[in-house]
N, C-alpha and C positions, 0 to 999 in steps of 0.2 A: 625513691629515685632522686637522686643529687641533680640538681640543675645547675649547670657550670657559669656562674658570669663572672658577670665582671666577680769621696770621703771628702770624701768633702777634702777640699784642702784648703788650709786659711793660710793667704800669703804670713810672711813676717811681719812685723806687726808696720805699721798704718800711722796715715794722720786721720785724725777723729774729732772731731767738736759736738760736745752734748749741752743739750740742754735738759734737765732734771727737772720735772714737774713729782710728782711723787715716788714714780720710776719712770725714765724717758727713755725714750727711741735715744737709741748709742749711734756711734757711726761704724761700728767695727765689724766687720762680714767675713763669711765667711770666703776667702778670696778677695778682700775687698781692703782699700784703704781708705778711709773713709771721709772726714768732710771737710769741708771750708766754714767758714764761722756764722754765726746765728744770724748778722746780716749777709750782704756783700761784702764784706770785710775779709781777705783773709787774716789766720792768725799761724803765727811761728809755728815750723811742727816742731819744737824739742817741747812748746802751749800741749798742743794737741797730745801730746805721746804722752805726758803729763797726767794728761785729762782721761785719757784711754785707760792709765794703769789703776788711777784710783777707780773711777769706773767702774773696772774690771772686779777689783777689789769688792767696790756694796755689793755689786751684784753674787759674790760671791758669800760675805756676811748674809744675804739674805738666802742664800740657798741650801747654805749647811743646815737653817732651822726649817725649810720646808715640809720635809718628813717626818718630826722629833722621834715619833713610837709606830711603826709599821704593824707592831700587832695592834694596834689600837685601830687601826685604818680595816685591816679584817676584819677588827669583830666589828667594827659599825656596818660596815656593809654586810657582813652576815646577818646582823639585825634588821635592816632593812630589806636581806631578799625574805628573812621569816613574815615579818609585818605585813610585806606587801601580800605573799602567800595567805597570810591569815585572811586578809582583806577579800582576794578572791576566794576562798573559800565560802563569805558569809554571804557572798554574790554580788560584791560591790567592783569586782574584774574579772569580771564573766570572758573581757578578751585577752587576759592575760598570756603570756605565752612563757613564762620564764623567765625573759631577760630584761633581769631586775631594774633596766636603764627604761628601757620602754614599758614596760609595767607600771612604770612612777609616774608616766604622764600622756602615754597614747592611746590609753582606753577614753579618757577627756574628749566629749563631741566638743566642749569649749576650749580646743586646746590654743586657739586664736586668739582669744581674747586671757587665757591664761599662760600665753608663751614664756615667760619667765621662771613658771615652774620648772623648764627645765633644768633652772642652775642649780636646784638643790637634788636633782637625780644624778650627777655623778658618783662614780666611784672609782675607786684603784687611789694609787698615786695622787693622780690630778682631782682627786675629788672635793677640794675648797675649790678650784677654777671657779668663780661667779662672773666670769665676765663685764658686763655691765647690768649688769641685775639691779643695782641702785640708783643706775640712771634711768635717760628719759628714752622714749622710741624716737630712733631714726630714720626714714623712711627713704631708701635709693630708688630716685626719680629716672635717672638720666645714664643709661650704661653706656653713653658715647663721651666725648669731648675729655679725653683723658690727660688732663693736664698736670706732670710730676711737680713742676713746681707750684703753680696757682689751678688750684683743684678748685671746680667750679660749687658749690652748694648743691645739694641730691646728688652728687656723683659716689659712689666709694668709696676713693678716696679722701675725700674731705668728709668723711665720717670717721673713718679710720684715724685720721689723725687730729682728732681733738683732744684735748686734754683731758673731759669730763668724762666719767664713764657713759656709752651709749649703747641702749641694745638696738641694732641694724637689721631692720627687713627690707624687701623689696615689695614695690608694687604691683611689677607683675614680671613677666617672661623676661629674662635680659641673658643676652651672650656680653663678656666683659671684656674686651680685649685691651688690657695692661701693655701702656708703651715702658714703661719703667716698675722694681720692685713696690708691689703695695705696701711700705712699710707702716705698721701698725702700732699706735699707742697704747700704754694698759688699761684694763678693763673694759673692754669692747669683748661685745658677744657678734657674730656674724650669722644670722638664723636666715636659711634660706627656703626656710618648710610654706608651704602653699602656693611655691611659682616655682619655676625651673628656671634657675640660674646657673648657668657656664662661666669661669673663670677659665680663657683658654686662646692658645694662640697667639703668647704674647708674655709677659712677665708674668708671676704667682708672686704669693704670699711670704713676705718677710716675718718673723716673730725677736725681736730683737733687743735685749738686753731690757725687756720688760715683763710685765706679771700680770695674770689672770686675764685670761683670754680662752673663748670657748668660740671655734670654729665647726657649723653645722649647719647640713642641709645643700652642702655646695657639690657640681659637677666640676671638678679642676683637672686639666689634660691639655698637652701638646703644650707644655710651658716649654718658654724658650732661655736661655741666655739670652741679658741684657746688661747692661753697662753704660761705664764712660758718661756718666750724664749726672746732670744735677736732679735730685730728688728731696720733696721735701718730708718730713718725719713728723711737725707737729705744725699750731699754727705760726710759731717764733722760729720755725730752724727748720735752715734747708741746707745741701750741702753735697760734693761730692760720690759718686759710690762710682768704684773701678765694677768689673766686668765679674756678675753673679752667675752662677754656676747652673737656672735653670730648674731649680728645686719647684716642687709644687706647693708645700708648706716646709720652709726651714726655721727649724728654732734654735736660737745663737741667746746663750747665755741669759737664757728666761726659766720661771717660771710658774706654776698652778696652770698649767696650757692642759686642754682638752678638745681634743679631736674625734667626734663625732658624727656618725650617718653620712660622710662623705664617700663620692666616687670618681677614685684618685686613676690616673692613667696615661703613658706615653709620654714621660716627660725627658728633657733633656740631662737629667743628675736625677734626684732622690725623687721621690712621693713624699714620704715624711722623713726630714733629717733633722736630728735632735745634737748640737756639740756646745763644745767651751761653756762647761759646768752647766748648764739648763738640769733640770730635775722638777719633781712632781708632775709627770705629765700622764695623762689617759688617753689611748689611742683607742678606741672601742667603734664597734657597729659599723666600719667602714667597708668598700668593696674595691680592694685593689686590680686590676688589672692589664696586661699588656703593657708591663716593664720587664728592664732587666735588675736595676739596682736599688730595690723598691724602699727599703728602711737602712737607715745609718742611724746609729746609736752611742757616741763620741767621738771625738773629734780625731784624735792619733793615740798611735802607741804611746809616744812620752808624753802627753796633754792628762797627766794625773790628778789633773783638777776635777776632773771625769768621772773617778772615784765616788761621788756625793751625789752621780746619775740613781734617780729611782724611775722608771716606767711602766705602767700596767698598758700590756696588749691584750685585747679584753674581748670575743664576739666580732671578731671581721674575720670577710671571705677573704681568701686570697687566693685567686682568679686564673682564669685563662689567661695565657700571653705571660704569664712571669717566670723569671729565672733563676734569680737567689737573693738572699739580705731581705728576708722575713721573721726578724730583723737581723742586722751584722753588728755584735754590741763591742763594746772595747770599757772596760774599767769598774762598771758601775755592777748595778743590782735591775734583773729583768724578771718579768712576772707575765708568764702568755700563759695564757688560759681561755679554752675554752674557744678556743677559733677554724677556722674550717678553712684546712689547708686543700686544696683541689689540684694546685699545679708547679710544680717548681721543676726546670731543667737541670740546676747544677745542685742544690740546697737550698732547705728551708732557713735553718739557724745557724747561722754563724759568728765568729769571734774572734778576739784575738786581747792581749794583755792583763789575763785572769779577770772576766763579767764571772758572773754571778748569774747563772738560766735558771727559771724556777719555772718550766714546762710540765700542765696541769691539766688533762681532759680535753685535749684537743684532738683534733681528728685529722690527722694526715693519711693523706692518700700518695702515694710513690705515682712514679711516672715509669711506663714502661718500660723506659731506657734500662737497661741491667747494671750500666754503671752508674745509677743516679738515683737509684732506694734510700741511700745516706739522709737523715734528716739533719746531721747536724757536719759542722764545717770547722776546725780549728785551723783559724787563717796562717800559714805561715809560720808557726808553731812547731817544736819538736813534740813528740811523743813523750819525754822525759820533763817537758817544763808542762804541758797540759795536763796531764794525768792530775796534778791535785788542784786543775779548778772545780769550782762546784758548779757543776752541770746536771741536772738529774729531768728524768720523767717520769713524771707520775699520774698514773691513771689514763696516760694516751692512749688513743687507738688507733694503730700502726695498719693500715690496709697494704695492699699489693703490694707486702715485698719491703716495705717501708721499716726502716731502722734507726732507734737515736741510739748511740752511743755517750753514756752517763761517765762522770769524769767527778773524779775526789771524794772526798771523806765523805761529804755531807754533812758539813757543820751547821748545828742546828742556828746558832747566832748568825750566819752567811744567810740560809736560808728566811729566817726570819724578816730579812732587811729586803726580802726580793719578795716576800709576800704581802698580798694587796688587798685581796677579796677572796670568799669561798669560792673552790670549780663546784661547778655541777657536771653531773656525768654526762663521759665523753658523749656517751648512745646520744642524750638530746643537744649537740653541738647542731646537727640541722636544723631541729625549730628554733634555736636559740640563733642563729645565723640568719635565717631564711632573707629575713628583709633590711641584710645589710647595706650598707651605701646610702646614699641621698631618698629619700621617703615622697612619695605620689602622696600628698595631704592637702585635700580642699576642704573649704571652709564646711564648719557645719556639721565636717561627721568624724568621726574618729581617723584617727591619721594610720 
């Protein structure tokens, strides 16, 4: 028995003032022009446009080499779901269940006092994301007094935007309500396992023009559009940001980002939106629900910087209340695998500007509707220019009526660049699902 739960547009370009620590918070949004200068000072915008294009640039140097060898990313993680297999076998993960993410560190009754193991259980794409695994713990004291520019100490945000890498827990139970974007610095991990924390009601999470970040353990819904205000990004710069779209995690031009055991829902624009060249990212173990426009996966049709997007969707539910863009990809290389489709009104996958779908052992389920069995969507598209993307399914299992329609040669070198990790068969997408989303873990016993 299945138990059912749970484009972005970036104006033209912007004035923007960065300050660079090893990769720093940008000011460039999506929708957004971005900042005033590192003090109160403003600075010229032909400075800033300046600053925005080289910018744009590192971030771009660094992202071509994100990936180098995608089959190399396979077999490691095919290694590590045999090991860990070995492992339960000799009775050392008596609670294993499969999913090689949670197998690496939730059988752990210590997993409290070892929460940083989590950074070496990634896989897909994002699986260097280490967040702040090298830093120190941060402990958010104070979910209230949310102050964008002068963030108080124990707040979130003045975790979020330090320089040093930090891994962030909380102390206990907190609803967060975000007057402006939490814009976040690299190498920050956000672990919210052992308390129930909501980010909601108010601004979500920025990922922006930075690297390695692992988001997990969080409730985020009912995010709003916010704007027009000064925010600040680290502890030397603050600055401008025009009117954000209401995302619940967007990621602008980052990455090694890994999105984990989250339950995302109701927000104003995306769940996860990933543009403006970002890549290596892992969406895994999440529980989407109750949207309509749930994943964007590049930025535009002509945004062919896009092209160097790698993604593994990896082991999330995707819910009651959704409607299409599970995910909507545009340019790049996409790897779903092994996810437990429950609900889509219009479609699950869709596209448009020849992606690369590499759909592997997932389990969709159709929607009664007779015009809405379609699992897959060529946005806007002729029939004559679609026909040779590479789209393929393999090993799915198509219930009620449920149909993808496969597109192009199947070139193996295409295919290659969109594969991430081994599927496992579709039949165990349910136990390999079951306990997607944000995790009930107290201290002391297995999570």
């Amino acid at each position: 028995m299945v138990i059912s739960r749970k484009l972005v547009s970036v104006c033209s370009l912007f004035l923007l003032v960065l300050i660079v620590p090893a990769i720093a918070i940008g000011g460039l949004h999506k929708g957004i022009s971005a900042s005033i200068g590192e003090t109160e000072e403003e600075l010229q915008t032909s400075e800033n446009t300046t600053m925005a294009t080289n910018r744009l640039r590192e971030i771009e140097a660094l992202n071509e080499k994100a990936v180098q060898d995608p089959e190399e990313v396979a077999s490691m993680v095919m290694m590590s779901i045999k090991n860990s297999t070995e492992r339960r076998n000799l009775g050392y993960f008596s609670c294993g269940t499969g999913n090689p993410i949670d197998d690496c560190w939730r059988c752990d009754p210590n997993w409290q006092r070892n929460r940083k193991r989590l950074a070496d259980c990634g896989i897909g794409f994002g699986r260097n994301a280490i967040g702040g695994r090298d830093g120190r713990y941060y402990v958010v004291t104070d979910p209230g007094h949310d102050d964008p520019v002068n963030p108080r100490p124990g707040t979130l945000r003045h975790a979020v935007i330090q320089e040093e890498p930090l891994w962030i827990v909380f102390n206990r139970d907190m609803v967060i309500i975000l007057k402006q974007e939490l814009i976040m610095n690299s190498f920050k991990t956000i672990d919210g396992r052992g308390v129930n924390v909501h980010i909601a009601n108010g601004a979500c999470i920025t990922i922006q023009f930075i690297t390695n970040v692992i988001i997990h353990g969080l409730h985020i819904h009912d995010c709003k559009p916010t704007g027009n205000a000064m925010v600040r990004s680290s502890p030397t710069h603050f600055g401008w940001r025009t009117i954000a779209d209401g995302d619940a995690i967007s990621i602008f031009g980052s990455s090694h980002i890994w999105v984990d055991h989250n339950s995302l829902s109701n927000c104003a624009d995306g769940l996860v939106d990933a543009v403006m060249g970002s890549t290596a990212i892992t969406v895994s173990n999440n529980y989407f629900t109750h949207h309509n426009e749930v994943m964007l996966l590049g930025h535009s049709d002509s945004y062919t910087r896009d092209k160097l997007m790698q993604v593994t969707i990896a082991y999330n539910h995707f819910g009651e209340g959704l409607i299409q863009r599970m995910p909507r990809c545009r340019h790049g290389y996409f790897h779903v695998v092994n996810n437990d489709y429950t609900h889509w009104e219009m479609y699950a996958i869709g596209g448009s500007a020849e992606p690369t779908i590499n759909s592997q052992a997932n389990r969709y389920l159709a929607p009664f509707n007779p015009f809405a069995k379609e699992v897959t969507k060529r946005v806007d598209t002729a029939h004559s220019r679609w026909k040779g993307w590479n789209w393929r399914s393999e090993g799915d299992l198509l219930l009620n009526g449920a149909y993808f329609i496969p597109s192009g040669a199947g070139a193996s070198a295409s295919y290659a660049r969109a594969s991430s990790l081994g599927a496992k068969s579709s039949s165990m997408v349910g136990t390999i699902t079951a306990n997607s989303g944000a995790l009930l873990c107290r201290r002391g016993r297995q999570c």
